[in-house]
KOLTIDO-360301 format. One line per 8 residues: their letters; for each residue x, y, z of N, C-alpha, C. Coordinates in nm, 2 decimals. Atoms other than C-alpha are relative to their C-alpha. Example, Ala and Ser with C-alpha at 12.3 -4.5 7.8 and 13.67 -1.06 7.14 Angstrom:
BEGIN
as> 0.09:-0.12:0.00:1.23:-0.45:0.78:0.09:0.12:0.00; -0.09:-0.11:0.00:1.37:-0.11:0.71:-0.08:0.11:0.08
//
This chain:
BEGIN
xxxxxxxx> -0.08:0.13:-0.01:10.70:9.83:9.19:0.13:0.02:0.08; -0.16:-0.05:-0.13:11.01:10.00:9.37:-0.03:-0.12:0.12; 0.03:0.05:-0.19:10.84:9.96:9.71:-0.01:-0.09:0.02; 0.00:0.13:-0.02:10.75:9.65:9.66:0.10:-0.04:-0.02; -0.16:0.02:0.05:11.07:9.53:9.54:0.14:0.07:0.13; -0.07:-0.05:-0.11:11.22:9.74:9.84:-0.03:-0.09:0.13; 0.09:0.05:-0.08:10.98:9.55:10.07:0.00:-0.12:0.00; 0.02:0.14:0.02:10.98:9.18:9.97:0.12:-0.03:0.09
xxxxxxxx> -0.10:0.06:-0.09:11.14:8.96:10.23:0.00:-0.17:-0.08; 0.02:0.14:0.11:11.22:8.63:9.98:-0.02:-0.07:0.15; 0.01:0.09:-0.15:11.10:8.37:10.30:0.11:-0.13:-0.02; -0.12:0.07:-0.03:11.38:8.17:10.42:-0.02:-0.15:-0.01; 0.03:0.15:0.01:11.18:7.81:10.41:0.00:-0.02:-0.19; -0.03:0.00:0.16:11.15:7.91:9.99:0.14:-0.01:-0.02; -0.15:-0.03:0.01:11.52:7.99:9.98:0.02:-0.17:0.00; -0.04:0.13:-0.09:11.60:7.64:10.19:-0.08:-0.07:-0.11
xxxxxxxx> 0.04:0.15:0.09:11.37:7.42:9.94:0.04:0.04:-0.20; -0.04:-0.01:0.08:11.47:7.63:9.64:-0.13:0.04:-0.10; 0.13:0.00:0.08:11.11:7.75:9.53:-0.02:0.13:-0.06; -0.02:-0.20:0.06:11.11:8.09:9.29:-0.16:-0.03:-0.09; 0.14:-0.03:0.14:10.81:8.18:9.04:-0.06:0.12:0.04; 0.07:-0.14:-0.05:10.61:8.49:9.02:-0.14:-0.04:0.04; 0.12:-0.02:-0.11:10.28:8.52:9.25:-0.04:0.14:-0.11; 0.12:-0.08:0.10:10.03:8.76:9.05:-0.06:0.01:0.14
xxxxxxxx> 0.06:-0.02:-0.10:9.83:8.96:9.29:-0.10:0.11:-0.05; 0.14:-0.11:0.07:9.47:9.15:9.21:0.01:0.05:0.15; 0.06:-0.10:-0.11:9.37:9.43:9.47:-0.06:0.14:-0.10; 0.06:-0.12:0.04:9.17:9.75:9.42:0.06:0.11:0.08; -0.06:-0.15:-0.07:9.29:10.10:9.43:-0.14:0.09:0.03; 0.14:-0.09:0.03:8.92:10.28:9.57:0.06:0.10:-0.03; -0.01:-0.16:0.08:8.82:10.61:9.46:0.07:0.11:0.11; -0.06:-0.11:-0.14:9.01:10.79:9.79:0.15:-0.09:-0.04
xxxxxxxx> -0.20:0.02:0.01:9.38:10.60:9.68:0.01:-0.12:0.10; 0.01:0.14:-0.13:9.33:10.30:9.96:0.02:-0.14:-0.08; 0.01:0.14:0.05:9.45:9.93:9.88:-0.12:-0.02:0.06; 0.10:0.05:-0.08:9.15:9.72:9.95:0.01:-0.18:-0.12; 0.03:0.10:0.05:9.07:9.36:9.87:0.09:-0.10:-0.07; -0.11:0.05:0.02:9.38:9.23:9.79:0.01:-0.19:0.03; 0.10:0.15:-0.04:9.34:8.85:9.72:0.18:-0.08:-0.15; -0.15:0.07:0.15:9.65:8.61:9.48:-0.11:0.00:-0.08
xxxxxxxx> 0.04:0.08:0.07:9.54:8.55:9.19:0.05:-0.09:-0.07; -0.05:0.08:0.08:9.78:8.34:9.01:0.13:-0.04:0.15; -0.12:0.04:-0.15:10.03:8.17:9.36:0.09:-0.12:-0.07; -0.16:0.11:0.00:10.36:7.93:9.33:0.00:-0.07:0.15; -0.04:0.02:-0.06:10.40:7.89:9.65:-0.06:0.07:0.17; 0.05:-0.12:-0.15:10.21:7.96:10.06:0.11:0.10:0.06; -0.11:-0.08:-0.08:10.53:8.11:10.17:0.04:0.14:-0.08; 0.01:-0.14:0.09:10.54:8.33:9.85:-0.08:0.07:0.00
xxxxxxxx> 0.19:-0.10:0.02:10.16:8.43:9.82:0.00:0.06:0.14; 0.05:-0.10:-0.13:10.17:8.52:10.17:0.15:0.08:0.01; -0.11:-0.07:-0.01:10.50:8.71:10.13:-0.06:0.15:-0.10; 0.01:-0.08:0.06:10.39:8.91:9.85:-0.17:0.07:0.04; 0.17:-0.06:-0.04:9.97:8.96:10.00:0.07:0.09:0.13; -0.03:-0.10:-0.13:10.20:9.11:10.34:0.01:0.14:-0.10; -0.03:-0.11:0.07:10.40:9.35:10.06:-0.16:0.10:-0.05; 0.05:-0.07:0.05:10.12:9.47:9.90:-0.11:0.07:0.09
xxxxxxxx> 0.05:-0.05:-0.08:9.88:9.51:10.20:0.04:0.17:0.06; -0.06:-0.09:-0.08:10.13:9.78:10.33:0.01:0.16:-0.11; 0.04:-0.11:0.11:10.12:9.99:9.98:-0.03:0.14:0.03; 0.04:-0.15:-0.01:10.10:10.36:10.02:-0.10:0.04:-0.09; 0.12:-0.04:0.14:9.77:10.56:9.88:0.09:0.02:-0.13; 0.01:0.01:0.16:9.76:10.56:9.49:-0.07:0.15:0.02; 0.10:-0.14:0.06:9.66:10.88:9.29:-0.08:-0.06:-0.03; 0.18:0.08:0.05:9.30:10.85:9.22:0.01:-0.05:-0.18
xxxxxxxx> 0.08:0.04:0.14:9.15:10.68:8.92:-0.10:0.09:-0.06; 0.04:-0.11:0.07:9.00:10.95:8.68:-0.09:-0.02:-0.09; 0.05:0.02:0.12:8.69:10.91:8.49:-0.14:0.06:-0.02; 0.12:-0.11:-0.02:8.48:11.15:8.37:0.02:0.15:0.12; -0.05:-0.14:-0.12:8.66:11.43:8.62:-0.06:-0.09:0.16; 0.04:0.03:-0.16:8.55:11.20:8.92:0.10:-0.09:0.04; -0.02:0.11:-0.06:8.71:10.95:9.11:-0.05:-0.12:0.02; 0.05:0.10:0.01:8.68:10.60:9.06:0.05:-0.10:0.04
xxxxxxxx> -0.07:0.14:-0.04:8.76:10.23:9.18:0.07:-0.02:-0.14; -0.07:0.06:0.06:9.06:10.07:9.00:0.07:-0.12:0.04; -0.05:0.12:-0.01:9.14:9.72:8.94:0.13:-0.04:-0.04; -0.12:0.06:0.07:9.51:9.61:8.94:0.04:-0.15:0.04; -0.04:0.10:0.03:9.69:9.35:8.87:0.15:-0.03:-0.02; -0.16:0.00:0.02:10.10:9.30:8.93:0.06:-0.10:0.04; -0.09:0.12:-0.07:10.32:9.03:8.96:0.16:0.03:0.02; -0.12:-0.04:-0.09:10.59:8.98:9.19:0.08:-0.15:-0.02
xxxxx> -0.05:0.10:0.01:10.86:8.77:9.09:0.14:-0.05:0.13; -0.06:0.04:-0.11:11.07:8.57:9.34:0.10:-0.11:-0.04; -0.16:0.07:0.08:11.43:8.45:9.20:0.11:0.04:0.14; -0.17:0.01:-0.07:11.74:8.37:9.45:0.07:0.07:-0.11; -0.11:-0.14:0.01:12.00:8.61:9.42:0.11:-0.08:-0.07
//
């Protein structure tokens, strides 16, 4: 959550109309550490959802998902909240 949080650019048409709420976003971590499939699932706002689908696209690999000693697909789920300063 750092990076993200390091990374979010609040978009300047939100700011200007005054529109905050958190954007929820599903993506998969596959079994090699790779975002993939990255989709809103819960949005406020197009200027939000597509602020926070840039952030998370950019995500550095993840440690693997562990099950059974192998590597597996894992499904998350994090929301990004977007409050004026």
């Amino acid at each position: 959550m750092q990076f993200v949080y390091q990374n979010i650019k609040y978009p300047d048409m939100a700011i200007e109309n005054d529109i905050q709420g958190t954007v929820t976003i599903r993506f998969l971590v596959n079994k090699y550490g790779k975002v993939e499939q990255v989709s809103v699932y819960r949005g406020v706002d197009p200027f939000l959802d597509a602020e926070a689908l840039r952030v998370i696209k950019i995500l550095l690999d993840f440690e693997l998902g562990i099950h059974n000693s192998r590597p597996v697909n894992v499904w998350m789920t994090i929301p990004i909240v977007f409050k004026p300063q």
